[in-house]
N, C-alpha and C positions, 0 to 999 in steps of 0.2 A: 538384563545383566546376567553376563554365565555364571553359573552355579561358583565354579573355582576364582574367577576374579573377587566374588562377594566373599568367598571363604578368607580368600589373601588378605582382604581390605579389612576384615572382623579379626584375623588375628595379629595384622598389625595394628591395629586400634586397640585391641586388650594388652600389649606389650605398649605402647605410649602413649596411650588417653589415662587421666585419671580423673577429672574433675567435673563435674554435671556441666557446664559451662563447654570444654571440651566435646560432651555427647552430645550434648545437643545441635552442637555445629556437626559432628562427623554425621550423626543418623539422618538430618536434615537432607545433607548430602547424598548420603547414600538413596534417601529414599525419592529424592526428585532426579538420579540419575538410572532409576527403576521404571520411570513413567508410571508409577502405582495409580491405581485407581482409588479417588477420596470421593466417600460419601454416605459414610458407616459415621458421622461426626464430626469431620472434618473437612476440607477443600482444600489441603494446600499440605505440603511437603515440612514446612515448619511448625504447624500446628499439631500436624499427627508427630513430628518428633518430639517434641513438647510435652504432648499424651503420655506417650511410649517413658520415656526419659525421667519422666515425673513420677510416676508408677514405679518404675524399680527402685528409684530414689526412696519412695515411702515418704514421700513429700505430701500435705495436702495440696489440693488442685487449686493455683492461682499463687502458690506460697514457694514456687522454684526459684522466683530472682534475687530472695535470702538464701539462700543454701546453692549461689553460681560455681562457688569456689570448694566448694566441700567436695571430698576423693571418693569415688567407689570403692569397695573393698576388692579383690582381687575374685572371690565367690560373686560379688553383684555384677562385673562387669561380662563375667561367661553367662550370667543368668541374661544380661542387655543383650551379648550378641546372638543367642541366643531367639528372642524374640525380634530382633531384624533379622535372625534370617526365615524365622516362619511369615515375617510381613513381607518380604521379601522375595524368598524363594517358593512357597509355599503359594501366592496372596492370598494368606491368613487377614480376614480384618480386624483392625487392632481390638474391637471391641472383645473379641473371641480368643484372646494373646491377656487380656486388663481383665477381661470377665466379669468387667463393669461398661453400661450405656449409662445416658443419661436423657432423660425421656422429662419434658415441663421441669425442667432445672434441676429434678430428684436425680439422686443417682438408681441402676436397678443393676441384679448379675444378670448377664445372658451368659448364653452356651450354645455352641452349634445344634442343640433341638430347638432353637428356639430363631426367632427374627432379629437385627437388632432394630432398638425404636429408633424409628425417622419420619412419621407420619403426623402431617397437619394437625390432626387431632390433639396437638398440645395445644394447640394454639386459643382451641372451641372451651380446653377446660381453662387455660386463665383467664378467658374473658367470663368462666362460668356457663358456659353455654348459651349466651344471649347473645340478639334475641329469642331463642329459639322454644325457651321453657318456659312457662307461665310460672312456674313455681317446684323447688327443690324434689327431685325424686325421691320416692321413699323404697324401691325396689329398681334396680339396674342391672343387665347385663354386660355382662362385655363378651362380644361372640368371636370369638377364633383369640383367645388371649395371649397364648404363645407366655413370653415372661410376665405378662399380668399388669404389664406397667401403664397401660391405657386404663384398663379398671380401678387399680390400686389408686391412679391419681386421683378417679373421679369420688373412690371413698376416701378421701383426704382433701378431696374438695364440697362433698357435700357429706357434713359428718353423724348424717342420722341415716344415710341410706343402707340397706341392707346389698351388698353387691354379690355376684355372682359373675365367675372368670371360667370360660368354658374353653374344650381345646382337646380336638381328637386325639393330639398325644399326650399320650402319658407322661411319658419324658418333658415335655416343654412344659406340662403341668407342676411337678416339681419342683422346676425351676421357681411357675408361681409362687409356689408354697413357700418357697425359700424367702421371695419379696414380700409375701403377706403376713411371714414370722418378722422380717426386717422394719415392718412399719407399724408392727404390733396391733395387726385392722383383723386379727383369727375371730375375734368373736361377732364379727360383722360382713366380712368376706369371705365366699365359699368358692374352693376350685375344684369344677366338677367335671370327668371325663366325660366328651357327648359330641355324637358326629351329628354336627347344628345342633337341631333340640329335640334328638330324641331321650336322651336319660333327663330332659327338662319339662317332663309333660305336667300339668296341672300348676303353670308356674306361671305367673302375670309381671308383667314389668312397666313402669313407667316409663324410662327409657333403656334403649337396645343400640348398644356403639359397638361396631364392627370392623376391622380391619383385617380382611376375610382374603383368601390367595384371589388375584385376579391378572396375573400377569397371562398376558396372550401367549401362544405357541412359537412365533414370528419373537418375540421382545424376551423370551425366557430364552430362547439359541443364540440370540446377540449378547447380552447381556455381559459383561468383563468378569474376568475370573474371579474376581472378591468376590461376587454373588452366586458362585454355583459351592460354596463355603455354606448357604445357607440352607435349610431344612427348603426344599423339591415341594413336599406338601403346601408349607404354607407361602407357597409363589404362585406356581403354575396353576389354570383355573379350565385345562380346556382352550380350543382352537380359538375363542375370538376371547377370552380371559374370562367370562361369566359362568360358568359354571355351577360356581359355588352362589354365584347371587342369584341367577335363577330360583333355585331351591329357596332360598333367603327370603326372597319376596312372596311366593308362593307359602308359607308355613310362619312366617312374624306374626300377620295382624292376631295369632291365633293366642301369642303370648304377648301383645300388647294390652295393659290398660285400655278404657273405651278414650283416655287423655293422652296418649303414650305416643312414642316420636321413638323412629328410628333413622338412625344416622349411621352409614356405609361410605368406607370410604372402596372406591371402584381405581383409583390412579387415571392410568391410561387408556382404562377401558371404558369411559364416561362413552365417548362418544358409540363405539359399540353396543352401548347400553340403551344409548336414546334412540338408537338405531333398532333396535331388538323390541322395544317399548315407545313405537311411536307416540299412543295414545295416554301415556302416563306422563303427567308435569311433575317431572322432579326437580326439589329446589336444591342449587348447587351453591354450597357455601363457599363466599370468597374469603380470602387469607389477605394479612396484610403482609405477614413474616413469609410468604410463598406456600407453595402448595395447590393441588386443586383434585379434582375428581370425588369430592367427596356430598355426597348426596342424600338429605333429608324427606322422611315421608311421615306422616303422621296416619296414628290408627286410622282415623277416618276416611285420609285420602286411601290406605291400602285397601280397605272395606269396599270402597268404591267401585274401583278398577278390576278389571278381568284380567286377570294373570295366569 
């Protein structure tokens, strides 16, 4: 869409839209005659206006079809077109425009230092991690945390662990800190700066959950504009996307418990991986909600193997 046809179409919308019922048909529009890319939360053109629409509103989420008929103010409707035109002309994704995800049904903030959540790993914490754990960790990591929101669940799901959220930016750490004030877990969760584990030395963990960059060189050039919005670091991993798992595998079993299980999610790069590590059987968790590439090792097996 040209920049000026979307300009026309936003300020005739702010001259004769007034009613959330109104936006949500116009943005809907707008945004499925954009060809946007969904997948920051959504799949479809009516859902992300929904998001978008609801959020200015100051609506809770799920509570928009009481409040169809109610007017924006003349200040909310420039503030709406506004964020259609960053989703829009920009492709801003909307998580990064809302400056809320929503990651295992919680809400969290992200920010462009940070990822937004979309990774299987919700799926491992509502089942609780079975079967995978014999019994509740009492020290956990969570490696490359970015907004903290894959840790922060797991200390809200297992409520005596001690967690630790790591994450070579600073910036995206922040953001942690922001979600570990938000779930009131400060005296149990700790966000530490650390490229992997070197400011984690003399640290044991029962379990180590990762969602660490692994996007290939080949799939980070293709990739749709929404996704070059996101922090470079925590995507691209290196020509075949291991880079960062390499190191990963080589330096864990050293901060695992002798009971300890680590779990990486790799995406795309599974097979790369199996391919790089003939002689390592790694177990690959299936997903019932979708998802895959994500792969389980425990202390023992890394002990084992020559890496």
């Amino acid at each position: 869409m040209q920049n000026d046809t979307l300009l026309s179409r936003l300020a005739e919308a702010k001259a004769e839209l007034s009613s959330v019922q109104d936006w949500l048909r116009f943005t809907a529009k707008v945004f499925d005659d954009a060809n946007l890319f969904y997948g920051h939360g959504t799949d479809n053109a009516w859902d992300e206006a929904v998001q978008l629409v609801v959020w200015q509103a100051g609506v809770p989420w799920g509570k928009h079809e009481h409040v169809l008929a109610a007017r924006f103010t003349t200040t909310e409707k420039a503030a709406l077109c506004e964020a259609i035109a960053k989703r829009v002309g920009e492709r801003l994704p909307l998580p990064y425009i809302t400056r809320q995800a929503y990651f295992a049904e919680l809400p969290f903030e992200v920010s462009e230092d940070t990822l937004i959540p979309r990774s299987p790993f919700a799926e491992l914490i509502e089942n609780g991690f079975q079967p995978w754990l014999a019994m509740p960790p009492r020290a956990l990591l969570d490696l490359c945390t970015g907004s903290g929101c894959i840790g922060i669940a797991c200390a809200l799901l297992f409520e005596e662990a001690e967690v630790d959220l790591s994450d070579i930016s600073a910036p995206a750490l922040a953001v942690a800190e922001r979600n570990i004030e938000r779930y009131h877990l400060a005296e149990r969760v700790t966000a530490i700066e650390s490229d992997l584990f070197d400011n984690l030395q003399g640290r044991k963990y029962d379990l180590i959950v990762s969602n660490p960059p692994y996007v290939d060189v080949t799939d980070l050039a293709s990739m749709p504009a929404e996704f070059q919005h996101e922090p470079a670091l925590a995507l691209g991993s290196g020509d075949d996307g291991l880079d960062f798992t390499r190191r990963l595998l080589r330096e864990a079993r050293d901060f695992l418990t002798d009971d300890g299980v680590l779990i990486v999610e790799v995406g795309n790069s599974w097979n790369a991986l199996e391919y790089a590590f003939p002689d390592v059987a790694f177990t690959w968790v299936e997903f019932e909600a979708g998802g895959h590439g994500v792969f389980l090792l425990t202390a023992a097996e890394l002990e084992s193997i020559n890496l």
